[in-house]
C-alpha positions as CSV (number, residue, x, y, z in Angstrom):
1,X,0.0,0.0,0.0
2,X,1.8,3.4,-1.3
3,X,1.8,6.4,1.2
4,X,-0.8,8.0,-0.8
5,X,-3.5,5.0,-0.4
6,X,-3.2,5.1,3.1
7,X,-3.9,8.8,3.4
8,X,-7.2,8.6,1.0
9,X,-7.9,5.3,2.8
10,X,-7.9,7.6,6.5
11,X,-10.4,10.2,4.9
12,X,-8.0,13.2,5.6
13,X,-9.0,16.5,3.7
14,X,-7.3,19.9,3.6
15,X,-9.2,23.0,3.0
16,X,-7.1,25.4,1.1
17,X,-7.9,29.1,0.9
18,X,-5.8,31.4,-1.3
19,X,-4.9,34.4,0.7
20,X,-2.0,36.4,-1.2
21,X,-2.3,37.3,-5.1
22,X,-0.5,35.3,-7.2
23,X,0.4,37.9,-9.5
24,X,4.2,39.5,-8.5
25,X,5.5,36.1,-7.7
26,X,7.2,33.7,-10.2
27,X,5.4,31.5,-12.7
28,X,6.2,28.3,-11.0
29,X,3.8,29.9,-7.4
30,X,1.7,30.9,-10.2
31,X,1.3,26.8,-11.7
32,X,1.3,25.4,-8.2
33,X,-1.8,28.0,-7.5
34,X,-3.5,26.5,-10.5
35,X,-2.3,23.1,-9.6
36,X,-4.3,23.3,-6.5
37,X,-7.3,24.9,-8.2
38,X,-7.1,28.2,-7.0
39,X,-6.6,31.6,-8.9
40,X,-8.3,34.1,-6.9
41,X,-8.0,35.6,-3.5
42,X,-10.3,34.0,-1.3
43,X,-11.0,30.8,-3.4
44,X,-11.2,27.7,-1.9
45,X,-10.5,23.8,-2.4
46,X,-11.1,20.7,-0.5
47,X,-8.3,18.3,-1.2
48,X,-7.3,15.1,-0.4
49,X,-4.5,15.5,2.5
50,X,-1.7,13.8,0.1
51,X,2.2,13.9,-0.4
52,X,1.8,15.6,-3.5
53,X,-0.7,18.5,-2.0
54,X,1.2,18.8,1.1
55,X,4.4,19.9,-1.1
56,X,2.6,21.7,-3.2
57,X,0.8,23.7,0.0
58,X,4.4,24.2,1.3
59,X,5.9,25.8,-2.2
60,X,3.1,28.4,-1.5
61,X,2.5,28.8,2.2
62,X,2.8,32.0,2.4
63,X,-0.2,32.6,0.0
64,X,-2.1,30.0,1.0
65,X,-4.2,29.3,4.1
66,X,-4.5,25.4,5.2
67,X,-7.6,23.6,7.7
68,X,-7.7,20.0,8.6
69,X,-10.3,18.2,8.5
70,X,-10.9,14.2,8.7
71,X,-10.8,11.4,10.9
Protein backbone atom coordinates (compact mmCIF):
# COMPACT_ATOMS: atom_id res chain seq x y z
CA UNK A 1 0.00 0.00 0.00
CA UNK A 2 1.77 3.41 -1.27
CA UNK A 3 1.75 6.38 1.19
CA UNK A 4 -0.81 8.04 -0.79
CA UNK A 5 -3.47 5.00 -0.38
CA UNK A 6 -3.16 5.08 3.09
CA UNK A 7 -3.89 8.81 3.42
CA UNK A 8 -7.15 8.56 1.03
CA UNK A 9 -7.94 5.27 2.81
CA UNK A 10 -7.92 7.64 6.47
CA UNK A 11 -10.38 10.22 4.93
CA UNK A 12 -7.99 13.24 5.55
CA UNK A 13 -8.99 16.46 3.67
CA UNK A 14 -7.25 19.87 3.60
CA UNK A 15 -9.19 23.04 3.05
CA UNK A 16 -7.11 25.36 1.10
CA UNK A 17 -7.88 29.07 0.91
CA UNK A 18 -5.79 31.43 -1.31
CA UNK A 19 -4.93 34.42 0.74
CA UNK A 20 -2.01 36.36 -1.17
CA UNK A 21 -2.31 37.27 -5.11
CA UNK A 22 -0.54 35.32 -7.21
CA UNK A 23 0.35 37.92 -9.48
CA UNK A 24 4.25 39.49 -8.46
CA UNK A 25 5.54 36.12 -7.72
CA UNK A 26 7.18 33.74 -10.24
CA UNK A 27 5.39 31.55 -12.67
CA UNK A 28 6.16 28.32 -11.00
CA UNK A 29 3.84 29.87 -7.41
CA UNK A 30 1.72 30.86 -10.21
CA UNK A 31 1.30 26.81 -11.69
CA UNK A 32 1.25 25.44 -8.18
CA UNK A 33 -1.80 28.02 -7.52
CA UNK A 34 -3.52 26.53 -10.47
CA UNK A 35 -2.32 23.14 -9.62
CA UNK A 36 -4.29 23.27 -6.49
CA UNK A 37 -7.30 24.89 -8.21
CA UNK A 38 -7.07 28.18 -6.99
CA UNK A 39 -6.61 31.61 -8.93
CA UNK A 40 -8.26 34.13 -6.88
CA UNK A 41 -8.00 35.62 -3.54
CA UNK A 42 -10.27 33.96 -1.26
CA UNK A 43 -10.99 30.84 -3.43
CA UNK A 44 -11.24 27.74 -1.87
CA UNK A 45 -10.55 23.83 -2.43
CA UNK A 46 -11.08 20.74 -0.53
CA UNK A 47 -8.25 18.26 -1.15
CA UNK A 48 -7.29 15.06 -0.45
CA UNK A 49 -4.45 15.48 2.51
CA UNK A 50 -1.74 13.78 0.07
CA UNK A 51 2.19 13.94 -0.38
CA UNK A 52 1.82 15.59 -3.54
CA UNK A 53 -0.67 18.53 -1.98
CA UNK A 54 1.23 18.82 1.12
CA UNK A 55 4.43 19.92 -1.07
CA UNK A 56 2.61 21.73 -3.22
CA UNK A 57 0.80 23.70 0.04
CA UNK A 58 4.42 24.19 1.26
CA UNK A 59 5.93 25.84 -2.16
CA UNK A 60 3.11 28.40 -1.54
CA UNK A 61 2.49 28.76 2.18
CA UNK A 62 2.77 32.03 2.39
CA UNK A 63 -0.17 32.61 -0.03
CA UNK A 64 -2.12 29.96 1.05
CA UNK A 65 -4.24 29.25 4.10
CA UNK A 66 -4.46 25.43 5.25
CA UNK A 67 -7.56 23.57 7.66
CA UNK A 68 -7.70 20.03 8.58
CA UNK A 69 -10.27 18.25 8.49
CA UNK A 70 -10.86 14.17 8.69
CA UNK A 71 -10.85 11.39 10.92
Amino acid sequence: MTTATKTKASGKTLTVTQIGSQYGNKSGMQATLAGLGLGRVKSQRVLEDTPAVRGMITKVRHLVRVEEKGK
